[in-house]
C-alpha positions in Angstrom: -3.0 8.6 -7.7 -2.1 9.3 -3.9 -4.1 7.3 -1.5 -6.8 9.3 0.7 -5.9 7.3 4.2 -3.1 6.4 6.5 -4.3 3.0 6.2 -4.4 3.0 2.0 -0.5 4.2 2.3 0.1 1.6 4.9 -1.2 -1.4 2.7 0.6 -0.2 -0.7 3.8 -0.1 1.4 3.4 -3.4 2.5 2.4 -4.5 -0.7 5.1 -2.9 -2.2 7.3 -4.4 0.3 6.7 -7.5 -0.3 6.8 -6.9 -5.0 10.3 -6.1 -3.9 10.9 -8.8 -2.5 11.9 -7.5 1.3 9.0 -9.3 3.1 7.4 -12.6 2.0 4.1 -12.6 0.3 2.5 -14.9 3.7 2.8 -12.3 5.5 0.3 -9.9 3.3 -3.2 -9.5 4.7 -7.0 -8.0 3.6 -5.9 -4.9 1.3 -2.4 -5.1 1.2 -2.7 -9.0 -0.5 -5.3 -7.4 -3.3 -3.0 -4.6 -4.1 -0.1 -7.2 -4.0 -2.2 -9.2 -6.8 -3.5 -6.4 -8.8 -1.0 -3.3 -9.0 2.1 -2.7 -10.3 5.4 -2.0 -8.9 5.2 1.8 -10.1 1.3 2.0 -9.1 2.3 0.8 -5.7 4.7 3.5 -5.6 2.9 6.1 -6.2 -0.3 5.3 -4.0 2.3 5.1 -0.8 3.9 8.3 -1.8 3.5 11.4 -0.2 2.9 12.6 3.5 0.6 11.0 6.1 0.3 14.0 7.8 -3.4 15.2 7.7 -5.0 12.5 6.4 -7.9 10.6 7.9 -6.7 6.9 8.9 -9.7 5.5 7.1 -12.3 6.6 4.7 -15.7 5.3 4.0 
């Protein structure tokens, strides 16, 4: 499932980021620490895929 914001893709990268082990968990804040607890590696992947390019930066 692709996010629906620029801000969704931003926090599952971060998240993802930091799964991988390339930025330290501390550093995870708001959305991108619940993702961090509650998705996988591969969902994390696939909800920062894809282009940012037309999408709102937030959503209600």
């Amino acid at each position: 499932m692709p996010a629906k914001s620029k801000a969704q893709q931003k926090a599952a990268g971060a998240a993802l980021s930091a799964k991988r082990g390339d930025t330290p968990k501390s550093e995870l804040k708001g959305a991108s620490r619940e993702m961090y607890d509650s998705m996988s590696e591969k969902q994390l992947e696939d909800f920062a895929e894809g282009s940012r390019k037309g999408k709102p930066e937030h959503v209600d």
